[in-house]
C-alpha positions, 0 to 999 in steps of 0.5 A: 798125555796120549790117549790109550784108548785110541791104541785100544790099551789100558794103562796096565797093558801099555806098561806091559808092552813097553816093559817086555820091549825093554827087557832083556829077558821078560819073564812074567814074574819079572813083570809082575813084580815090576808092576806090583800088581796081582797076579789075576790083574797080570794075567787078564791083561796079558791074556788079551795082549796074546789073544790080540797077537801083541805078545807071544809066551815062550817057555825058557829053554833053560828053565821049562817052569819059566814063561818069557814074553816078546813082542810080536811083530804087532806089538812092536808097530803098536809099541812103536806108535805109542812111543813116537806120539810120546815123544812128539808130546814131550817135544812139544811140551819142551817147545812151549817151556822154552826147553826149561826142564824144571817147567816141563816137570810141573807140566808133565806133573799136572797132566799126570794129576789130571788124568788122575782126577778122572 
């Protein structure tokens, strides 16, 4: 698993950057309930995320009591980064368990467990 910290992301923000760059639409609601969190815990950590210039709030022209949330230019390089080191862990993962996906799902699943346990 990466590190977090080194990005200056906790979990909570990681999965919100990685949520608006999937979505379609990425309205706050939406989100939130994704994430099944509160919405203060929501609101702390997209808070940050906009005063760091990852993420920008925009009111839905369709709707003025909708907020949608995109990446910035920084959230994107940001998001990018953490997705690329992603994927090199997971190849080589894949590459020490001989691509047996079975393999690499107990491993993945004891990393997991791990971090828990912290």
């Amino acid at each position: 698993m990466i590190d977090l910290k080194k990005y200056n992301l906790n979990k909570t923000q990681h999965r919100i950057i990685y949520l608006v760059s999937e979505l379609n639409i990425a309205s706050i609601g939406k989100i939130q309930k994704l994430l099944n969190i509160s919405r203060q815990a929501f609101n702390v950590n997209l808070r940050e995320l906009v005063e760091r210039q990852l993420i920008n709030e925009v009111t839905s022209k369709k709707d003025k009591r909708i907020k949608t949330l995109e990446l910035t230019e920084k959230g994107i390089e940001l998001n990018n980064k953490v997705n690329e080191e992603q994927k090199k862990e997971i190849e080589a993962l894949f590459d020490r368990v001989n691509n047996d996906w079975e393999k690499a799902m107990i491993e993945l699943s004891k990393e997991y467990i791990n971090e828990l346990d912290k």
